[in-house]
Biotite code that builds the C-alpha atoms (Angstrom):
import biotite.structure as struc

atoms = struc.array([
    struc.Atom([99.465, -135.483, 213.660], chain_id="A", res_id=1, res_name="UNK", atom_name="CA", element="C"),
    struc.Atom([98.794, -133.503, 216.966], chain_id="A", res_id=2, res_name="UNK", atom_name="CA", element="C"),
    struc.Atom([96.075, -136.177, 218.008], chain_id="A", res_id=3, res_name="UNK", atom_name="CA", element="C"),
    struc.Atom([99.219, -138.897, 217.764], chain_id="A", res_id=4, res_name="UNK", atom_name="CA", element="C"),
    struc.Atom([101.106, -136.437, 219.508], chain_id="A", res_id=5, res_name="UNK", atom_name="CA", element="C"),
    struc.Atom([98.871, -135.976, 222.458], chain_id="A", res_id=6, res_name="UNK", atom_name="CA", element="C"),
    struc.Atom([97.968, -139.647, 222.372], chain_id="A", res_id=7, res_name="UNK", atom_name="CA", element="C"),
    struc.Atom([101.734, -140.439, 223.477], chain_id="A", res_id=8, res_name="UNK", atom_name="CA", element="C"),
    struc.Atom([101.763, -138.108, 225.649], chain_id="A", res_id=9, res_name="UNK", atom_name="CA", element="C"),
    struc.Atom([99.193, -139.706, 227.884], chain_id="A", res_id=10, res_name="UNK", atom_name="CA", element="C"),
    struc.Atom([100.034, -143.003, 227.011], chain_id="A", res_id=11, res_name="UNK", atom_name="CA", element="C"),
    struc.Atom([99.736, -145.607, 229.779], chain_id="A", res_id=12, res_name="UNK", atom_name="CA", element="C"),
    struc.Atom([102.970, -147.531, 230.480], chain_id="A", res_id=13, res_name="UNK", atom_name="CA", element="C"),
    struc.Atom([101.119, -150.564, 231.900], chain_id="A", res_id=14, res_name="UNK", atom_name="CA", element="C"),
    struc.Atom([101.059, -151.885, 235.645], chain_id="A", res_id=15, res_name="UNK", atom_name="CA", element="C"),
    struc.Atom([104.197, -152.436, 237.366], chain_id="A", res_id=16, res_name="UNK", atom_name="CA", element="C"),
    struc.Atom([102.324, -155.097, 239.768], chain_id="A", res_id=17, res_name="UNK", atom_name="CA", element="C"),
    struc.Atom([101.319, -157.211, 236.409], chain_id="A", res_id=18, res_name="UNK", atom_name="CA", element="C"),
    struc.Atom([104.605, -156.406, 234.734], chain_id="A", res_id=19, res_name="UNK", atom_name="CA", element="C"),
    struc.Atom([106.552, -158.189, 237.575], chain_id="A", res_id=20, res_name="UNK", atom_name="CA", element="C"),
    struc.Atom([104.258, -160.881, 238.110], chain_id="A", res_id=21, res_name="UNK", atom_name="CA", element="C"),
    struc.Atom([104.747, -162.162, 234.461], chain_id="A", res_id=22, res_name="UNK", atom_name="CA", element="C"),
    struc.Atom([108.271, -161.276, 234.400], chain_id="A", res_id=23, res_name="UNK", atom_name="CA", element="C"),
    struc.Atom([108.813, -163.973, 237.571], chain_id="A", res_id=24, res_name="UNK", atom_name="CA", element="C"),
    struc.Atom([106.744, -166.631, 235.772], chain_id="A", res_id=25, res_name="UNK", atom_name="CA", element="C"),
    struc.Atom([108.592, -165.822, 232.472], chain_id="A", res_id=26, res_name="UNK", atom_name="CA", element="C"),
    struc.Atom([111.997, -166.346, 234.356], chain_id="A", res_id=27, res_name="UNK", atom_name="CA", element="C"),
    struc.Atom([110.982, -169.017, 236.823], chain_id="A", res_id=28, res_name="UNK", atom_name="CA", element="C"),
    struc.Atom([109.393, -170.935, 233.494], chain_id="A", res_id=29, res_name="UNK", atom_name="CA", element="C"),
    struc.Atom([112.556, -170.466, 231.150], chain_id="A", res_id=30, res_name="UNK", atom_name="CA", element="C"),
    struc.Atom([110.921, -168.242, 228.985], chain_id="A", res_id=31, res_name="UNK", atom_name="CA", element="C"),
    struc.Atom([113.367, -165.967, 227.282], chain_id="A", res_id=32, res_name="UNK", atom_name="CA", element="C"),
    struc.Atom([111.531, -163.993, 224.678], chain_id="A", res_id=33, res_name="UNK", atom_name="CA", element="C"),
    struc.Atom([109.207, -163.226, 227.176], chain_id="A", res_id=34, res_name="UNK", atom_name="CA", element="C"),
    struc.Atom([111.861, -162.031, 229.803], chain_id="A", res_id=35, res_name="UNK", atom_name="CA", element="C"),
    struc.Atom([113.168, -159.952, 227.081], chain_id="A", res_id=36, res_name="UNK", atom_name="CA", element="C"),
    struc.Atom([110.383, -158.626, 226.484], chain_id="A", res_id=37, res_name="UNK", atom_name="CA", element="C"),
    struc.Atom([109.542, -157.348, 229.804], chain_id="A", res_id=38, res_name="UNK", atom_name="CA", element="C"),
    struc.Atom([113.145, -156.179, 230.818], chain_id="A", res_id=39, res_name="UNK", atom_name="CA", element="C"),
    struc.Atom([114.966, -152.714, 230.136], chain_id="A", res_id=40, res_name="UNK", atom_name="CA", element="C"),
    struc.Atom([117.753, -153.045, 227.246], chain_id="A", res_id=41, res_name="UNK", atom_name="CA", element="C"),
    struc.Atom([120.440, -152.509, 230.153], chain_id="A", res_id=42, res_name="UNK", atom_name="CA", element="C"),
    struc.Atom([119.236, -155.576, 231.613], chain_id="A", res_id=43, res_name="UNK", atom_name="CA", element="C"),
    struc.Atom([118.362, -157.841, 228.967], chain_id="A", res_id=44, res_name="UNK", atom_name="CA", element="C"),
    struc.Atom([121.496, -160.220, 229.139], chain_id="A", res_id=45, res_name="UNK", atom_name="CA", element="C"),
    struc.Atom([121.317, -160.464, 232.701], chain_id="A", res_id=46, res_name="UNK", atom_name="CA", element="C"),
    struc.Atom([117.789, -161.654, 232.839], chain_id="A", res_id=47, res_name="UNK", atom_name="CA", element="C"),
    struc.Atom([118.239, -163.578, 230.004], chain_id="A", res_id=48, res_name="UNK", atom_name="CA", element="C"),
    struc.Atom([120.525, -165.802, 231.458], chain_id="A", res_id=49, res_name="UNK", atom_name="CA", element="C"),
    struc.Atom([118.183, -166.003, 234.670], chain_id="A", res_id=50, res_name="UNK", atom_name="CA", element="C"),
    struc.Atom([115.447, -167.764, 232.694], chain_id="A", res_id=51, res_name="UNK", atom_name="CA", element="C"),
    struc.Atom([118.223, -170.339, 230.881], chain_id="A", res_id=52, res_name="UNK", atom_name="CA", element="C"),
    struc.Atom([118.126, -171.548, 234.589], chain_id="A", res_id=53, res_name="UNK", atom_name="CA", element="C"),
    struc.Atom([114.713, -171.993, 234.571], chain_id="A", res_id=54, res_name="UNK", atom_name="CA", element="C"),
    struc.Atom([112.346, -175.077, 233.939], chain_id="A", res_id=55, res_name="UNK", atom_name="CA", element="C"),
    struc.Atom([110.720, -175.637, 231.025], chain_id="A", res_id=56, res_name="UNK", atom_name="CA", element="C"),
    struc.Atom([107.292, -175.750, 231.620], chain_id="A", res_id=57, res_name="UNK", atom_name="CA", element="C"),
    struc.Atom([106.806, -174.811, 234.905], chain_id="A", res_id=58, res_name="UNK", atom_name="CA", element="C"),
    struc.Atom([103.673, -173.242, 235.850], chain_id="A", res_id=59, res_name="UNK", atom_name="CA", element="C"),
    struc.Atom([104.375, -170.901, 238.587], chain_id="A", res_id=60, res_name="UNK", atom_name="CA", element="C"),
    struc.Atom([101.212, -169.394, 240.323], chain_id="A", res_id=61, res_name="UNK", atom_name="CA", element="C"),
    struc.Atom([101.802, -165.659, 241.441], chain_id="A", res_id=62, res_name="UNK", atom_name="CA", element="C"),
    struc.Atom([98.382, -165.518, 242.994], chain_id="A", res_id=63, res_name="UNK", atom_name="CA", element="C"),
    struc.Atom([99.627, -165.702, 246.924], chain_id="A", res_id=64, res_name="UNK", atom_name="CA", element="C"),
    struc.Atom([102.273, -163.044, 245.881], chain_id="A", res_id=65, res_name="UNK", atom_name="CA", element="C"),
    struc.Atom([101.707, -159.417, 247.458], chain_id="A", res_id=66, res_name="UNK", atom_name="CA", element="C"),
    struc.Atom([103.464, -156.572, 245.806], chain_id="A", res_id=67, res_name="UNK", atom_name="CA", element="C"),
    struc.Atom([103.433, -153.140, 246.919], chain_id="A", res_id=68, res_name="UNK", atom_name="CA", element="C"),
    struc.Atom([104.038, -150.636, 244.565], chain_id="A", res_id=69, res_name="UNK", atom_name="CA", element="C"),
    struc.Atom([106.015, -147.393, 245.627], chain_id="A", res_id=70, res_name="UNK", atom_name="CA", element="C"),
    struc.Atom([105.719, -143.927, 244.967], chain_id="A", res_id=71, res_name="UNK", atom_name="CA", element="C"),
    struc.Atom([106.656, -143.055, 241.399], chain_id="A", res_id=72, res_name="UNK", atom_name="CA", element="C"),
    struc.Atom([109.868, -140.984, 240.992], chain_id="A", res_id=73, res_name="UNK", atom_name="CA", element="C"),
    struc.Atom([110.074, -140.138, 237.561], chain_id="A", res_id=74, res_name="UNK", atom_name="CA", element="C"),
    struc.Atom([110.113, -142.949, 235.127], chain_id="A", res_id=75, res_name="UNK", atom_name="CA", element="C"),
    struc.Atom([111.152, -145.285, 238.004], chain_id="A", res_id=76, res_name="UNK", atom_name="CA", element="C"),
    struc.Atom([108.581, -147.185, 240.379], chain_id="A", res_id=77, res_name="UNK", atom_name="CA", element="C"),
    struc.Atom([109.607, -149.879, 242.938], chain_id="A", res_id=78, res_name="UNK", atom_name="CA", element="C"),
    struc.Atom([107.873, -152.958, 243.565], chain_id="A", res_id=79, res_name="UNK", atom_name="CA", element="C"),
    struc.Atom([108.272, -154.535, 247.101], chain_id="A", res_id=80, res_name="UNK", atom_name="CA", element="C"),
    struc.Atom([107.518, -158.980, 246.737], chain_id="A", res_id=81, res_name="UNK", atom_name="CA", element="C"),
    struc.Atom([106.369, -161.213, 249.621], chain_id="A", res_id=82, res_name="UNK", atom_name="CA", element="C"),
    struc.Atom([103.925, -163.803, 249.744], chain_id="A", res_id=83, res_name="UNK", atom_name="CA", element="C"),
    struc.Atom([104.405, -167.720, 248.229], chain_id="A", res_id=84, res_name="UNK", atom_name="CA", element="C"),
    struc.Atom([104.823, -169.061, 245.045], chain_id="A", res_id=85, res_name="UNK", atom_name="CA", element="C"),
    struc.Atom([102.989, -172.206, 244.128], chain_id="A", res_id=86, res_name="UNK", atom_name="CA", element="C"),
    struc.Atom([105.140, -174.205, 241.501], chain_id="A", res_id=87, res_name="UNK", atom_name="CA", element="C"),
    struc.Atom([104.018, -177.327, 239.431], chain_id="A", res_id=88, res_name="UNK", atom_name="CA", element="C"),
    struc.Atom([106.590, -178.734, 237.079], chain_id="A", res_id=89, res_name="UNK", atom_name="CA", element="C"),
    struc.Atom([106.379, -180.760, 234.031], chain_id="A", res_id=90, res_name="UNK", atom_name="CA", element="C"),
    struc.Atom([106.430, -183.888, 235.591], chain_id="A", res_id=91, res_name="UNK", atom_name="CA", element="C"),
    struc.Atom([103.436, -183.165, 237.528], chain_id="A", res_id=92, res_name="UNK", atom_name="CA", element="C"),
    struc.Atom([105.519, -182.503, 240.541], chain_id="A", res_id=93, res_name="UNK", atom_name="CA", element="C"),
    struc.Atom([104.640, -179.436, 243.435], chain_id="A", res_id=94, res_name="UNK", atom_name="CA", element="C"),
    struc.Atom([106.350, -177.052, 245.693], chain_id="A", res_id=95, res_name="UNK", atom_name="CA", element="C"),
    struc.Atom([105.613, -173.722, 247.460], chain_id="A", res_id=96, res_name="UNK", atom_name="CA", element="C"),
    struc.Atom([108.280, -171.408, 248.551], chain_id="A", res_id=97, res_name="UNK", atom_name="CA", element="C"),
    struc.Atom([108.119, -168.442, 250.193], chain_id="A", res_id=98, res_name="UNK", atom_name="CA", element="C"),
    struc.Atom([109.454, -165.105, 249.644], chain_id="A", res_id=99, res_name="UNK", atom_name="CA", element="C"),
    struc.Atom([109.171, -163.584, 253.108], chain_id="A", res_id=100, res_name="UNK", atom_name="CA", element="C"),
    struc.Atom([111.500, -162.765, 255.516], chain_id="A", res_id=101, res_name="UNK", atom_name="CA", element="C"),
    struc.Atom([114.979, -163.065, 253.776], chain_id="A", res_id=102, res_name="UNK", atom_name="CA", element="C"),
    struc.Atom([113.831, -163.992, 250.573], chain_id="A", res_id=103, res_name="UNK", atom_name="CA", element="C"),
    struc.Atom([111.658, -160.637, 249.660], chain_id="A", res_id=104, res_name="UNK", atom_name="CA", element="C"),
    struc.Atom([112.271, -159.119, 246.640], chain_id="A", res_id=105, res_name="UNK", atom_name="CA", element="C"),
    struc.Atom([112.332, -155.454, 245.213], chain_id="A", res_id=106, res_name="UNK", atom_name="CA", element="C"),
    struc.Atom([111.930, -154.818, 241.590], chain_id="A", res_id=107, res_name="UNK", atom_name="CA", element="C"),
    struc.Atom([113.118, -151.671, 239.956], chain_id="A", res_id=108, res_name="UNK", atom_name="CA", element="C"),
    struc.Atom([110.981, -150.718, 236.795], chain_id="A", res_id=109, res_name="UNK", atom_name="CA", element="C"),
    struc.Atom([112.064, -147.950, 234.388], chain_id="A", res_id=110, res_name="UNK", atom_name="CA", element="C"),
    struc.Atom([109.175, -146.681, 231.903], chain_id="A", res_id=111, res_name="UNK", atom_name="CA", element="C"),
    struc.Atom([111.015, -147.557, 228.910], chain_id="A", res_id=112, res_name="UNK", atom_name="CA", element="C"),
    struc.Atom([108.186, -147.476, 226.427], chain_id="A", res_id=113, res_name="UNK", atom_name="CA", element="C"),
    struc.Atom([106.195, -149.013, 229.085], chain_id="A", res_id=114, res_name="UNK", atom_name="CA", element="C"),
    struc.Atom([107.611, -150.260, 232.312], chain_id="A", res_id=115, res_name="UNK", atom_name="CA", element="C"),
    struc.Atom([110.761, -152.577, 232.356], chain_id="A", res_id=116, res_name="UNK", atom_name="CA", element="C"),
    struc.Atom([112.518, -154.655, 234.976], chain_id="A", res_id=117, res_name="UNK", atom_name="CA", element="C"),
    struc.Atom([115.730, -153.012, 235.279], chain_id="A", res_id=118, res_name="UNK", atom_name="CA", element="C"),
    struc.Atom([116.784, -154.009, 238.380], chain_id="A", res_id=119, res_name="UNK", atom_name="CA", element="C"),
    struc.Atom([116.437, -156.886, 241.119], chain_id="A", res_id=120, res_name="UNK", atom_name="CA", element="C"),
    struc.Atom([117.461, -156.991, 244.770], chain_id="A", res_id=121, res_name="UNK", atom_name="CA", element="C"),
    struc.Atom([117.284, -160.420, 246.392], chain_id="A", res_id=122, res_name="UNK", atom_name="CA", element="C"),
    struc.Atom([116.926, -164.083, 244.536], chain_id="A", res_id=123, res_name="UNK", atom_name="CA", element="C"),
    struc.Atom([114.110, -165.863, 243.363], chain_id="A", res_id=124, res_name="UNK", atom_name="CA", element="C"),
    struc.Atom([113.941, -168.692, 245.254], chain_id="A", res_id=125, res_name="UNK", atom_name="CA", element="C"),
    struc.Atom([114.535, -171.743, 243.952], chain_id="A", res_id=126, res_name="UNK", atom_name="CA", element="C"),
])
């Protein structure tokens, strides 16, 4: 029982830089259980509704995305978006779009049994 106990303890809650990167694919792409998934319970409906906007099918490549993580304060780390986003729909279709400039992002993530988006300032573009 104390092993389990110390296990938790220094548990790792994952890697806010991946954690956002699959949460803007998941949203971008219309995938919901996913989004849920990766978002805090406070925010759950909100993001939810996000990916209904989304395409089905999309492939979104977050390769050309830079994210800077901030310091830690508590359970809460920041992560600062620029860079492009190279989109391919279902029909076979491409776009880029940038998130510089006016368009960059910053994540909140909570460690809520790992870390959650829980917060969003500026819009995906699209």
């Amino acid at each position: 029982m104390l092993a389990l106990a110390l296990a938790a303890c220094g548990r790792d809650p994952g890697d806010p830089a991946a954690i956002t990167r699959a949460f803007i694919r998941a949203v971008m792409a219309a995938e919901t259980d996913r989004v849920r998934a990766l978002t805090c319970a406070e925010w759950q409906a909100t993001t939810v509704r996000w990916a209904d906007e989304g395409t089905p099918g999309l492939h979104v490549d977050t390769d050309h995305l830079v994210l800077d993580i901030g310091e830690r304060r508590g359970s809460l780390v920041e992560v600062r978006v620029t860079g492009t986003l190279a989109l391919r729909a279902p029909d076979g279709r491409r776009e880029v779009r940038s998130l510089d400039g006016n368009s960059t992002l910053l994540f909140a993530l909570i460690d809520e049994d790992g870390w959650k988006i829980c917060g969003v300032t500026g819009t995906l573009p699209g």
